[in-house]
C-alpha positions in Angstrom: -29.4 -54.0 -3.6 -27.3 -51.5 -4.9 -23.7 -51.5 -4.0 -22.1 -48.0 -3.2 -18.1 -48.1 -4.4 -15.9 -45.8 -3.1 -12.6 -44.5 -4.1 -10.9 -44.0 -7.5 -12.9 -45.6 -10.6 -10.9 -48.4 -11.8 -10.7 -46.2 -15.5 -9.0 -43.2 -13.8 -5.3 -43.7 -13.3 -5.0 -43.3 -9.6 -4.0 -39.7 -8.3 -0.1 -38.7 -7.7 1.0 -38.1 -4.0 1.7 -34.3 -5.2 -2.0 -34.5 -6.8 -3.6 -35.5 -3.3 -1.7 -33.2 -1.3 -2.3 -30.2 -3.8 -6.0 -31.1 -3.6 -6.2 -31.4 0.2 -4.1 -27.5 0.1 -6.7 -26.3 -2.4 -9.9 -27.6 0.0 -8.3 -26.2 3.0 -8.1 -22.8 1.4 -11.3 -22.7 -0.7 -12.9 -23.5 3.3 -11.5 -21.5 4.8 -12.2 -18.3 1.8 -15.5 -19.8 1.9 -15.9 -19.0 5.6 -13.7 -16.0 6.4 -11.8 -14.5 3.6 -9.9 -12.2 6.1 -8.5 -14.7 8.0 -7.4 -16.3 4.6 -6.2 -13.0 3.8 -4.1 -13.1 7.6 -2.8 -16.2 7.5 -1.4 -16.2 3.2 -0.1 -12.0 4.9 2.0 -13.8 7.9 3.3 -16.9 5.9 4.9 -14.6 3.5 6.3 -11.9 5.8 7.7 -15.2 7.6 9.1 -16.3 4.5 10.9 -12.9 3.9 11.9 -12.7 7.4 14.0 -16.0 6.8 15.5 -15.0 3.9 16.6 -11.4 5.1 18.1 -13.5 8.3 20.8 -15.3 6.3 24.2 -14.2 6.5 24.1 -13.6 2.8 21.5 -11.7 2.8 24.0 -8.8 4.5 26.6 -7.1 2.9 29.4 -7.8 5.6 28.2 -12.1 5.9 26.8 -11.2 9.5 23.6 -12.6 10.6 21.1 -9.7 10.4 19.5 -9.5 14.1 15.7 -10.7 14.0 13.9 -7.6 14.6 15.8 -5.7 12.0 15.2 -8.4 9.3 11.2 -8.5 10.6 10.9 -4.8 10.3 12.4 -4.9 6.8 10.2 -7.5 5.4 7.4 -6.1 6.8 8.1 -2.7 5.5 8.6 -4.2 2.2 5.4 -6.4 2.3 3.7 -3.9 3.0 5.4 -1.6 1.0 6.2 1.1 3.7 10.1 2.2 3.1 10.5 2.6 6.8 13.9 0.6 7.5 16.2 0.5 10.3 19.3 -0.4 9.1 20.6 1.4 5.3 19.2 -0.1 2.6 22.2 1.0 0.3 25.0 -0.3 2.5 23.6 -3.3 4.9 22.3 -5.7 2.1 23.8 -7.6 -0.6 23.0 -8.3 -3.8 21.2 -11.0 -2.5 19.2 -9.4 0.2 18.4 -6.2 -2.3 17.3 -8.7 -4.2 14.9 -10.3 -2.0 14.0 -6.9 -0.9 13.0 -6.6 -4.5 10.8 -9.3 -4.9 8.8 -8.5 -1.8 7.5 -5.3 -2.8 6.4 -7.0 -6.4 4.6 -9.5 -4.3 3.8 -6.6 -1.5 2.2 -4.2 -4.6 0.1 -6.8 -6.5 -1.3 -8.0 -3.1 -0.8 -11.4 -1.4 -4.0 -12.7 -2.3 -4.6 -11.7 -5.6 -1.1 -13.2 -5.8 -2.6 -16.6 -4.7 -5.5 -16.2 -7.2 -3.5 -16.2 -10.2 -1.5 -19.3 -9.2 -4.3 -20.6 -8.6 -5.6 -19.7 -12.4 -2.0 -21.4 -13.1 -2.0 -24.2 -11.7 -5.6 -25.3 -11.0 -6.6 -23.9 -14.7 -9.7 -22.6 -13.0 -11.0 -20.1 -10.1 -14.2 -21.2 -7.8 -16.5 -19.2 -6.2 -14.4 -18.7 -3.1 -11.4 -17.6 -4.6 -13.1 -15.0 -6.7 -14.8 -13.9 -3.6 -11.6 -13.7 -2.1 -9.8 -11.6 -5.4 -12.8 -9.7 -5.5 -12.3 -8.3 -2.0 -8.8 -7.2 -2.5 -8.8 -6.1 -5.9 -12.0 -4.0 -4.7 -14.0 -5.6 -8.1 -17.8 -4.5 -8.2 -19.1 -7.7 -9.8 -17.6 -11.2 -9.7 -17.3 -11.6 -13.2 -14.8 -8.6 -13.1 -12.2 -9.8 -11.1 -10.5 -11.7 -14.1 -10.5 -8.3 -15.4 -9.1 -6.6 -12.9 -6.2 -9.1 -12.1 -5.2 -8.7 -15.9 -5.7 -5.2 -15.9 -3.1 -5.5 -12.1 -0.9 -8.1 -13.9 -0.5 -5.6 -17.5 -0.4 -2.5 -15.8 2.1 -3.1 -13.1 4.3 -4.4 -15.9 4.0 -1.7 -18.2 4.6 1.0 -15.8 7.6 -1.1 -14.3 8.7 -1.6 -17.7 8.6 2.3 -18.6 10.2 3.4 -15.6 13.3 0.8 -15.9 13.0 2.5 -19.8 13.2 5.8 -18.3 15.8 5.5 -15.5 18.6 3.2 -17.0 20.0 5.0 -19.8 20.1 7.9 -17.2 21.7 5.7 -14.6 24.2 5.0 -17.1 25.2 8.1 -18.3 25.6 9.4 -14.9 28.8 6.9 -14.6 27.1 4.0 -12.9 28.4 1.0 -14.8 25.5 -1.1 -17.0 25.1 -3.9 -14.8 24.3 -1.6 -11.9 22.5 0.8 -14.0 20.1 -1.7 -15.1 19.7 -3.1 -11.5 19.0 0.5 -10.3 16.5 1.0 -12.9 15.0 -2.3 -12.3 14.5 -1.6 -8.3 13.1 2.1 -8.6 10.9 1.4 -10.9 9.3 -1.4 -8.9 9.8 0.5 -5.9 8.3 3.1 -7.4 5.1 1.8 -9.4 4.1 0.1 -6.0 4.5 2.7 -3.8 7.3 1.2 -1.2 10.6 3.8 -1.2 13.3 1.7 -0.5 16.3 3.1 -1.9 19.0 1.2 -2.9 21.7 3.8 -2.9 23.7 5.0 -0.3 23.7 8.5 -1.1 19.8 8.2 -1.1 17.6 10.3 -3.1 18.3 13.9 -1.9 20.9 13.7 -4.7 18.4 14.1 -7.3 16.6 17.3 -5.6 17.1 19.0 -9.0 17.1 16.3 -11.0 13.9 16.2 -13.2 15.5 13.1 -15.3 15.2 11.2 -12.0 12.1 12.5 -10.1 9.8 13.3 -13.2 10.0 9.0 -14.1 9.1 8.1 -10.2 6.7 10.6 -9.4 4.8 9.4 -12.3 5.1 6.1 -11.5 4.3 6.5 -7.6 0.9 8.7 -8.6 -0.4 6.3 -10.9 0.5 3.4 -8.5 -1.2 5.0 -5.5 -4.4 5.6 -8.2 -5.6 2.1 -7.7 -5.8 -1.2 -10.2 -10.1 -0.8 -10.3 -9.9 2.7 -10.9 -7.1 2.3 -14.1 -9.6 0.0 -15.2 -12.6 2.2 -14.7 -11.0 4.7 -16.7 -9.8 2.4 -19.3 -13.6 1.5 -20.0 -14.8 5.1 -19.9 -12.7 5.9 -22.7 -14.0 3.0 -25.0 -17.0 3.2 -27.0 -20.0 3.5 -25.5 -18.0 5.3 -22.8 -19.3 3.7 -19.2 -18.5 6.5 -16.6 -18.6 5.8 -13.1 -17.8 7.8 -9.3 -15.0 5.5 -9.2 -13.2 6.7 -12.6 -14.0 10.2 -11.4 -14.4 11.0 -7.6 -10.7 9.4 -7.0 -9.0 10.7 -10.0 -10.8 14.3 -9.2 -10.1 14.0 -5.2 -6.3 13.0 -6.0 -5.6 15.7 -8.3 -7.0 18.6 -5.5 -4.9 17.0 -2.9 -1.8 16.7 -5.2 -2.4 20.1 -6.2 -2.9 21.4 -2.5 0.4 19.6 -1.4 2.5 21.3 -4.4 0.9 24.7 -3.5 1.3 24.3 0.4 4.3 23.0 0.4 5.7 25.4 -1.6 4.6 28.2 0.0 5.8 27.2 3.7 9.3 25.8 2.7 10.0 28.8 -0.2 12.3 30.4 2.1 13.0 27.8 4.5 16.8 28.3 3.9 17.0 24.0 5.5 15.2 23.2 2.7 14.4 25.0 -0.3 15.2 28.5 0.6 18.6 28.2 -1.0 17.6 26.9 -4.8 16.5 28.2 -7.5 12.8 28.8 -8.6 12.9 25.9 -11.0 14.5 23.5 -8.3 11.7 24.8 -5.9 8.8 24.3 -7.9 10.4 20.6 -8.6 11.2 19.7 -5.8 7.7 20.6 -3.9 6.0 18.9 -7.0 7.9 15.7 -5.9 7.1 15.6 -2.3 3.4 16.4 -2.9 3.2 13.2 -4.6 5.5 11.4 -1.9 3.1 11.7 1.4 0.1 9.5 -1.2 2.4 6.6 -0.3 5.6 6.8 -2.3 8.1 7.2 0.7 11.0 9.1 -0.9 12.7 12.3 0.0 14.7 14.6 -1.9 14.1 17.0 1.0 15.2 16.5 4.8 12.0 16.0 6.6 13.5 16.5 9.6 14.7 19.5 8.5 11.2 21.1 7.1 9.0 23.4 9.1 6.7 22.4 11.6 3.5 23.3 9.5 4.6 21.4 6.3 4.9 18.2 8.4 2.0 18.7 10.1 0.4 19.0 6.2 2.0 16.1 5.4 0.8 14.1 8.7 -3.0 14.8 6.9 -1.9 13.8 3.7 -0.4 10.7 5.1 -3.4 9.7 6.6 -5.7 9.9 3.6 -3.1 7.8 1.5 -3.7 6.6 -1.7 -6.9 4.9 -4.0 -9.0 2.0 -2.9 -7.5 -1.5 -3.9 -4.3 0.4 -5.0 -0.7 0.3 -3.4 -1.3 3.0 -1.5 -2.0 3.0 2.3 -4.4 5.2 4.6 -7.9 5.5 4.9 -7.9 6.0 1.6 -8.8 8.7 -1.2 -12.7 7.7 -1.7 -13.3 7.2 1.7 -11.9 11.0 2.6 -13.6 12.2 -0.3 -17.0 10.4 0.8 -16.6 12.1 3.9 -16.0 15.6 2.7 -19.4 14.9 0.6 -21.3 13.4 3.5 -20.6 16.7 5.8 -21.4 19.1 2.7 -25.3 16.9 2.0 -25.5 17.5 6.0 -24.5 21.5 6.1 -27.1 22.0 2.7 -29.5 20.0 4.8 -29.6 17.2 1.6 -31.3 13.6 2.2 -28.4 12.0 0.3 -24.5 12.0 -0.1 -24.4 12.5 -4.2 -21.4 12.4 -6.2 -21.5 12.5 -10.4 -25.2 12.1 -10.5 -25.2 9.4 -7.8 -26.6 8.6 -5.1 -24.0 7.4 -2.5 -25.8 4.3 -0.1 -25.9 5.3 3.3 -24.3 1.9 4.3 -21.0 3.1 2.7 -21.0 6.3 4.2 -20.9 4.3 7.7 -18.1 2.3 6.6 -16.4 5.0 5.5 -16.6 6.4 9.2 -16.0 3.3 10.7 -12.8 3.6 8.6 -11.9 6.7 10.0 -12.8 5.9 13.4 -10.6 2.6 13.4 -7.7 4.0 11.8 -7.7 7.3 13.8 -7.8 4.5 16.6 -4.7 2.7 15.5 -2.4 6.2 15.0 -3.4 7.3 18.4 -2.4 3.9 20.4 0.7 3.6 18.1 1.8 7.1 19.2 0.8 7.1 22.8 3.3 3.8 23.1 6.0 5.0 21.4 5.9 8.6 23.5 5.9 6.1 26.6 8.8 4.0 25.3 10.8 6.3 23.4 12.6 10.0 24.4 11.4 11.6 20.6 8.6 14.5 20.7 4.9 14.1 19.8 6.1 15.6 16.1 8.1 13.3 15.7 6.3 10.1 16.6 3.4 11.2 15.4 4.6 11.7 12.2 6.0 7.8 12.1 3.2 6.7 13.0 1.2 8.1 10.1 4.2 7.3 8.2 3.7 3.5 9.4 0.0 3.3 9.3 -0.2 4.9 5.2 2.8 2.6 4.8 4.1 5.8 3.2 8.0 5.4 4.9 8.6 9.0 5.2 10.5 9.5 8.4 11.8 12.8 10.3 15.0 10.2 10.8 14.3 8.7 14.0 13.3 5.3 12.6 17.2 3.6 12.6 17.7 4.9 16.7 14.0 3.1 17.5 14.5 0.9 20.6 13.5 -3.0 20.0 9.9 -2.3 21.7 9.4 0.4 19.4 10.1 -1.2 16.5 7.6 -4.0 17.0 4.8 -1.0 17.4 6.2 0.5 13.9 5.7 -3.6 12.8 1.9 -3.6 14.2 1.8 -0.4 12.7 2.6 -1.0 9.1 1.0 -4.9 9.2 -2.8 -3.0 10.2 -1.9 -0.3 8.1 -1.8 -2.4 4.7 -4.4 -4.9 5.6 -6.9 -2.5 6.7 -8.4 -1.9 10.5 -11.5 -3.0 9.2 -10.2 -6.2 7.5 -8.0 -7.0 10.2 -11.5 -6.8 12.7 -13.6 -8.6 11.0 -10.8 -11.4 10.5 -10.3 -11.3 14.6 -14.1 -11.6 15.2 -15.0 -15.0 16.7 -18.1 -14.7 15.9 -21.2 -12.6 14.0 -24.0 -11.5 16.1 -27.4 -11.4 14.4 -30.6 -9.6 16.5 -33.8 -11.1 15.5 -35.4 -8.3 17.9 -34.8 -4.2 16.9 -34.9 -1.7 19.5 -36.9 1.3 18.9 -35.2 4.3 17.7 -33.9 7.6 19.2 -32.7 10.7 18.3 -30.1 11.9 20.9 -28.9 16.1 20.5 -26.0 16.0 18.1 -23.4 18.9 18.8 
């Protein structure tokens, strides 16, 4: 009769308390990816803002060794984690070195992306990645094929560096030879460049950044950083192999690079024109300051979040320009926020195959699927969704004008951080919306439904169809 044995074989040295428990972690995770990656992607989201949350609470977190209240603390973590910029209390002068610091390290983690985050650890530390995780990695680094999302976390891992690393290059010597002493030069550097690759706009200095209005030495280094941040890690990559031999073109190295430089170039142009004699804004400066200036918050609205210009201060049509831009954010899988670049630009193609009467949406000699041209509207829908309910509560809970909380709650939602200056004066209620806000703005309406779904409904029985009168 054969004997089943159980347990550890008497030739393996038995496994380490730390072993078992790191096991039991890893099979609670690779379940729970298995069965709902969202919900993975929730929970890892919320641990982490929690974990920032704490920090930002201790007294040394704050510059004057005062307890920072709760809500303030929350809406800074999140804004970081989600790389947003919005903040409530100064960045320059309420934090410490400690608390810039933690700041800091949020948006890193914030910009690479919580999960793909967990996926390299777990490359680390488990020396390999199952099916699950990949699945996982694959989702939020928006990866075509499985086998790519090694790829693709290199190519985030390198790139983010390098860019980093070029902006800290760019801005330090800079920093100091305009009198700030080394140590806080290289700090300064070291912040706005992360905070600039990955698309968050804090600002660590009190003065803020409408210092550097006509400062080329200052906003030439971030915008570049911020635009190729907000291009997204697959599409980098995409371009990368279409410049290799045999070159490999696909729509995503060309319909979001193309559909990014038209709205970049409609933001400079449209900007300019409406604040050219604004004399708030750029009315005053010279031609060369102007067309600087406008250059630099074109880029800003794709999800950058700094302001050399008074947005309070701007005409009524330019932040009604930049409520749009806001909205259509930056690349898929990048650090951008919004519906995103593709998913406008599918749209725009989906409405011109419908007015030439065309069968297909086609884009670089492809043919789009129509399953992706109904998530793309289901993107739109859900997100339009979100702005409207965040901006009907905070005209019910707060005495600012539909301008104005409009344009914060596009500012939330694109986790842009842009703000016409009402976000410190937010009551407590409002600040939890701008919270909501910014946490379904970075992880996605459609992520965060399917994550809240209890259940999935399949029909074994379809309905005939209809055609109801359309317009």
């Amino acid at each position: 009769m054969a004997v089943r044995v159980t347990g550890t074989p008497s030739h393996l040295p038995p496994m380490s308390r730390n072993a078992r428990w790191r096991r039991a972690i890893s099979e609670f995770f690779e379940e729970l990816g298995r069965s709902s990656p969202a919900r993975l992607l929730l929970i890892v989201f919320t641990a982490m803002i929690g974990v920032f949350t704490a920090l930002l609470s201790l007294p040394i977190a704050a510059a004057d060794g005062q307890r920072t209240p709760f809500v303030d603390a929350l809406f800074t973590a999140v804004s970081a984690i989600c790389v947003t910029g919005l903040v409530t209390v100064d960045t320059g002068t309420h934090w410490s070195t400690f608390g810039l610091v933690v700041i800091m390290i949020a948006m890193k983690v914030g910009g690479l992306g919580v999960l793909t985050l967990a996926s390299l650890l777990g490359l680390s530390v488990l020396r390999s990645m199952g099916l699950a995780q990949r699945l996982i990695a694959a989702r939020e680094t928006r990866a075509e094929q499985l086998a790519e999302v090694g790829g693709v976390l290199r190519t985030i891992v390198i790139t983010s560096t390098a860019f980093e690393a070029a902006t800290f290059v760019a801005l330090t010597p800079y920093m100091i030879v305009t009198e700030h002493g080394l140590g806080e030069s290289l700090f300064l550097g070291l912040f706005y460049a992360i905070s600039a690759f990955n698309n968050a706009g804090f600002v660590p200095e009190a003065a803020g950044t409408a210092q550097y209005l006509a400062d080329p030495f200052f906003t030439v280094p971030v915008g570049l950083a911020v635009a190729v941040g907000s291009l997204g890690f697959p599409v980098i990559l995409a371009v990368a192999r279409a410049w290799r031999p045999p070159p490999r073109r696909s729509p995503p190295s060309q319909l979001t690079p193309a559909t990014s430089g038209v709205l970049l170039g409609a933001g400079w142009l449209g900007l300019l024109l409406m604040e050219w004699a604004h004399p708030a804004t750029l009315g005053e400066h010279s031609v060369g300051t102007k067309l600087l200036a406008a250059a630099f918050a074109s880029v800003m609205p794709r999800s950058g979040g700094f302001a050399t210009l008074d947005i309070g201060q701007m005409t009524g049509e330019s932040r009604l320009f930049i409520d749009l831009l806001m909205f259509i954010g930056g690349g898929s899988g990048s650090t951008g926020g919004g519906i995103k670049v593709t998913t406008f630009a599918l749209l725009v193609l989906s409405i011109w195959a419908e007015i030439r009467g065309n069968p297909d949406v086609e884009a670089f000699g492809r043919r789009i699927p129509q399953e992706t041209i109904r998530q793309a509207i289901g993107v739109l829908v859900m997100s339009a969704a979100v702005v409207f309910a965040a901006t009907f509560a905070l005209l019910r809970i707060t005495p600012f004008t539909l301008d104005q909380t409009l344009f914060e709650a596009l500012s939330a939602f694109g986790t842009v951080g842009l703000s016409t200056g009402i976000t410190p004066d937010l009551s407590g209620p409002a600040k939890y919306v701008i919270i909501v806000c910014m946490y379904v703005g970075r992880l996605g309406p459609m992520t965060l439904g399917a994550a809240l779904a209890l259940r999935q409904r399949s029909r074994m029985v379809r309905l005939p169809h209809e055609r109801p009168v359309v317009g």
